[in-house]
C-alpha angles and dihedrals in degrees: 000000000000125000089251089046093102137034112153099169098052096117102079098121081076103023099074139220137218116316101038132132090017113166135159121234128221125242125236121276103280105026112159129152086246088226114140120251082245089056092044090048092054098053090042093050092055112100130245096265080069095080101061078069092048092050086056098054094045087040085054086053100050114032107010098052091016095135095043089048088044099246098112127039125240083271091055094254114153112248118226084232133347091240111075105208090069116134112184119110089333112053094219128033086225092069114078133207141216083253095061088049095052096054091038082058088049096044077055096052097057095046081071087061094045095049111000098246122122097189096106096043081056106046082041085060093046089059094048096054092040102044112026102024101078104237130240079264097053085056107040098159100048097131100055085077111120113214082202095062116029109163147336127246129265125160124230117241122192108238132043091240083070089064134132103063119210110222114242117211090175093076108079115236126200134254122256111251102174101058096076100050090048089050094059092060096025112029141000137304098318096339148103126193086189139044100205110216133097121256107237104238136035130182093229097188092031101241096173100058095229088123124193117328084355087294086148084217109142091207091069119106132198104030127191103234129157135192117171118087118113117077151323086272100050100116119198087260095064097043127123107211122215139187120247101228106062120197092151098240091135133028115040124317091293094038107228110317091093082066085070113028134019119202114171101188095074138031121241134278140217111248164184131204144164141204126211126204100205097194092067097037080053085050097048080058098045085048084052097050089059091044084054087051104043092044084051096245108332141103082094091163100050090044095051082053086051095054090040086058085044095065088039099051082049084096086064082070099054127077114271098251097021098258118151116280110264108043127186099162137050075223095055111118134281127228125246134195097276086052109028099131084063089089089044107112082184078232133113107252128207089269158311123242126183125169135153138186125294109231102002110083096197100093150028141162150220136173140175116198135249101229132083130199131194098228091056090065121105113176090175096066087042093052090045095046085048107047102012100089101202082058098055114126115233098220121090106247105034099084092056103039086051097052084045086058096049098064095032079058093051084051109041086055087044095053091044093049114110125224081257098048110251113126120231132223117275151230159319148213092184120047111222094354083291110078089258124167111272097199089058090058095051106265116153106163121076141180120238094251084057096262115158122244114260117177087182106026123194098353137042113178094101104008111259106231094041093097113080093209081080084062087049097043092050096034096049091059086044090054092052084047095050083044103048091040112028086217113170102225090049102054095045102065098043083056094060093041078052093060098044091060089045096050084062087046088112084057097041092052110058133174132297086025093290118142133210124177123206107274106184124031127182136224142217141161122018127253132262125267117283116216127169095245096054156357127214102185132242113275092164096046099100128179134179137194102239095185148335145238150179093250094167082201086052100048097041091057098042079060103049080053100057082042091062092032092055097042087054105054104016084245098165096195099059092041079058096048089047091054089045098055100049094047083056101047085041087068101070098053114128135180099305103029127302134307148156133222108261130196109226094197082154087067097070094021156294150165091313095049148281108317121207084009095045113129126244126217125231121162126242092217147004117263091261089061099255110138118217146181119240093205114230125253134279093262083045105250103151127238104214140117116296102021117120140212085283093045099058089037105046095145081077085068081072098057116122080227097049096086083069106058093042089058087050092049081043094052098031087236120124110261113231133236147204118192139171104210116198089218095045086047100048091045090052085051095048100043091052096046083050098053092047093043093051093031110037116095087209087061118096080209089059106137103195144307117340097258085197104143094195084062101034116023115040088178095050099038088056100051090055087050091051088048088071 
């Protein structure tokens, strides 16, 4: 067997990572925080140095009591959400994800501003390293990677009933480029004994039983899995999940790999591998560099870890298999190592994966991806990795890339903006997942690198950039950049994003000081193209809000936006709207943080499938005709046709919640829901420190005058109340 013989895990363009299918979810008819309008007046008449004291006490919630409240295990993990029966982009409450990790390290950051100690940023970072970064151990033949060879060939499909993918040698891949420059600073010679990222889920409580290295022992913890693999339209409720370290002693004789990919040239091997979600490991970097402000320059050794993750998250930037940016054709050329920063976009991608066998020592992989979204770019941490100097990268190329990626950044989200504001989906490298020609598809708008045009980019079940979370994440970090740098381009665009929320403020701020932002958007028309000399705007680039909800995640980062926004540029309306919106969301706290009621309409059944009851696909037989047996899993659920989401998850007929959302199947009514999302509780805390911290007079941070219309202008505020 070759190096390039296996590569079981090549299909994640397709085969997501973290924060995918992420939606919000309405309330019922009638929702309200049930707080009286005299309640409501005197938290909003407290002034901004208030809400140092309101970060504590969620801070206390969260972190401090966080395994009493259920959002850390008994290790200290971060929980997806303190409720177990919780299907979303994880399919269980009790997994957890890079991007909770991430906003669990920068929770963690601000709490150094709020009290000086540094103790719980630190012990955050241990976990993170222990739990959700594979070991030296989970990777074990790292170094039998060959930079010449990095991958073969498979192309992506769209539904999981066109998997399994053959592999496909005859289509020439590139030559890794960037291996050689990360193992003179972090291994030896021309190897690593270790990829430094995190994998982006992990089965915390290990629900499926496949224990640590597939020991099957229930007593294991913090367990590698992955589901996603099988198309753009594999929806979490038609994933298999599947552990990622593979000794087939469940599944069928080749475990499951032979569910995503068929190559029948070799047997199979035994194998790890591991998938990386750049945009939290970027913000696990942009959480460190505020630790490291906060602390006055300390948390060295955090911040060293972090630079180290940033050299490591640089193959999210490169095309999947190494093939020229851009790419029209599944025959365009491959890099080599004399032009291997020729399949660089200088943009975060949807993910990296590497992996390699777990005994054999002939082969390894390692992949990028060839899509781009809008709501993965974070011009901030570029900006940080790229001036700060304790943040410099030692190898030779990281500085650079990283200033290359902070003002491609500035410019993709320039050429995807509407003439409204709103910023579209994104772009991609590989058509289709297979190199196809974009023109003859109908793409009109390109990058200026030559990207294609993608308005849902990577999945489509639900659309991608649907979710307007993806608008507050990107424009958040937008918002810091334009505030750290003052640069023009910048600001300008979040300006305009800026306008466009507040143009929907009548709709936000609802009655009986209640608050909704916009859920589901919808695109049409392409952009423009994009050159280097020049830029005409996109006047048939259209978006619309479809609905609302109460998303407490959302909300809490289209605040930290305007906060940001308004300290920037002394905007007192946004600064208003900032302060409106988390004394709002503060109303609904409750013992362990703060929620809504949801309607998980999406549990019995809508307009993407069944829910609980959606089938699965699982093929009879390979594409050669060979019919085959996928095993069960280790509790015995069976893979087989004809089985669903339940059916290969019956230990969620265990669950204390399940009776509910039985009753709702039974009576055809959307069951409710309260959760306490890591991520939505970490954004509310965030949001409110920052707006102490920028806001406050009592804040050494304090940026200018409170422009809080509700404190310093009657008539205005007044004015903006009316406006509602």
């Amino acid at each position: 067997m070759t190096p390039v013989a296996i590569l079981t895990l090549l299909l994640f363009g397709s085969a997501y990572s973290h924060s995918i299918m992420h939606r919000s979810y309405p309330s019922p008819e009638g929702t309200h925080h049930g707080k009286s309008a005299e309640h409501f007046n005197a938290i909003r008449s407290q002034p901004a140095d208030s809400l140092k004291d309101r970060f504590n006490e969620h801070y206390a919630k969260v972190v401090t009591n966080g395994k009493a409240n259920g959002y850390l295990s008994s290790d200290g993990v971060p929980y997806h959400s303190v409720e177990t029966l919780m299907v979303e982009a994880p399919d269980y409450g009790h997994e957890t994800t890079s991007e909770a990790y991430s906003e669990y390290v920068w929770l963690t950051a601000m709490n150094i501003w709020a009290s000086g100690s540094t103790s719980d940023f630190e012990a955050a970072w241990t976990s993170l390293e222990t739990y959700i970064i594979p070991s030296k151990e989970d990777q074990p033949t790292s170094t039998a990677y060959d930079p010449s060879t990095p991958a073969s060939y498979a192309p992506e499909e769209n539904s999981p009933s066109d998997y399994p993918v053959q592999v496909d040698r005859n289509v020439k891949t590139g030559q890794d480029d960037l291996n050689n420059e990360l193992a003179a600073v972090y291994g030896s010679g021309t190897k690593l004994d270790q990829f430094y990222a995190t994998h982006w889920l992990l089965d915390v409580d290990n629900i499926y039983g496949f224990g640590k290295h597939e020991s099957l022992s229930s007593s294991d913890k913090n367990v590698y899995v992955n589901s996603y693999q099988r198309g753009a339209n594999e929806s979490v409720w038609r994933t298999v999940p599947q552990p990622e370290w593979e000794a087939f002693k469940v599944g069928g004789s080749c475990g499951y790999l032979e569910l995503f990919i068929f190559d029948p040239e070799y047997a199979c091997d035994e194998q790890w591998r591991y998938t990386g979600a750049p945009d939290a490991d970027a913000r696990t970097i942009q959480a460190t560099y505020w630790a490291y402000n906060f602390s006055k320059g300390g948390v060295t050794e955090q911040v060293q870890k972090a630079v180290k993750l940033s050299d490591f998250i640089r193959y999210s930037m490169f095309d999947k298999y190494f093939k020229v940016v851009p790419c029209y054709s599944v025959d365009c050329p491959a890099v080599t190592f004399e032009n291997g920063w020729n399949a660089t976009f200088y943009l975060i991608s949807w993910y990296m994966a590497w992996g390699g066998p777990i005994t054999d020592t002939y082969w390894g992989f390692r992949i990028g991806a060839s899509h781009v979204h809008q709501g993965y770019q974070n011009a901030f941490t570029a900006y940080v990795l790229s001036t700060v100097e304790a943040f410099e990268s030692k190898t030779t190329g990281g500085k650079g890339q990283w200033a290359g990626v902070r003002y491609k950044t500035i410019d993709f989200w320039d050429w995807l903006q509407t003439d409204t504001g709103a910023i579209a989906g994104g772009a991609t490298n590989s058509f289709n997942g297979k190199y196809d020609n974009p023109a003859e598809n109908g793409i009109t708008g390109y990058f200026s690198n030559g990207m294609a045009y993608q308005w849902e980019p990577v999945y489509h079940d639900p659309p991608s950039n649907d979710w307007f979370g993806m608008q507050s994440w990107s424009q958040e970090r937008n918002a810091e950049y334009c505030f750290m740098t003052g640069e023009g381009k910048s600001c300008g665009i979040v300006k305009k994003w800026v306008s466009w929320v507040m143009s929907m403020k009548d709709k936000i701020l609802i009655g009986d000081n209640d608050y909704q932002v916009p859920s589901n958007l919808g695109w049409s028309g392409q952009p423009n193209n994009y050159t280097e000399s020049g830029f005409t705007q996109n006047p048939n680039l259209k978006v619309t809000v479809v609905d609302y909800s109460k998303d407490v995640g959302v909300a809490s980062a289209l605040a930290h936006a305007l906060t940001f926004y308004a300290a920037a540029t002394q905007d007192s309306d946004a600064q208003t709207l900032a302060r409106e919106l988390l004394d709002r969301i503060y109303m609904y706290n409750d013992t362990i943080g703060v929620a809504v009621n949801e309607s998980r309409q999406d549990y019995i059944g809508n307009e993407y499938g069944q829910g609980f009851w959606e089938p699965v696909y699982v093929p009879a037989q390979l594409p050669n005709g060979q019919s085959i047996d996928y095993g069960k899993y280790p509790d015995g659920d069976a893979i087989k046709p004809g089985v669903t989401f339940l059916d290969i998850r019956s230990w969620y007929k265990n669950d204390p919640s399940w009776p509910i959302v039985e009753k709702a199947k039974t009576a055809g009514v959307a069951p409710v829901f309260q959760y306490h999302r890591m991520w939505a509780q970490a954004e509310f805390g965030i949001a409110t420190a920052d707006y102490a911290r920028l806001f406050g007079s009592s804040s050494e941070y304090y940026v200018g005058f409170d422009n809080d219309h509700y404190h310093n202008d009657q008539t205005r505020y007044q004015q903006f109340a009316n406006s509602m």
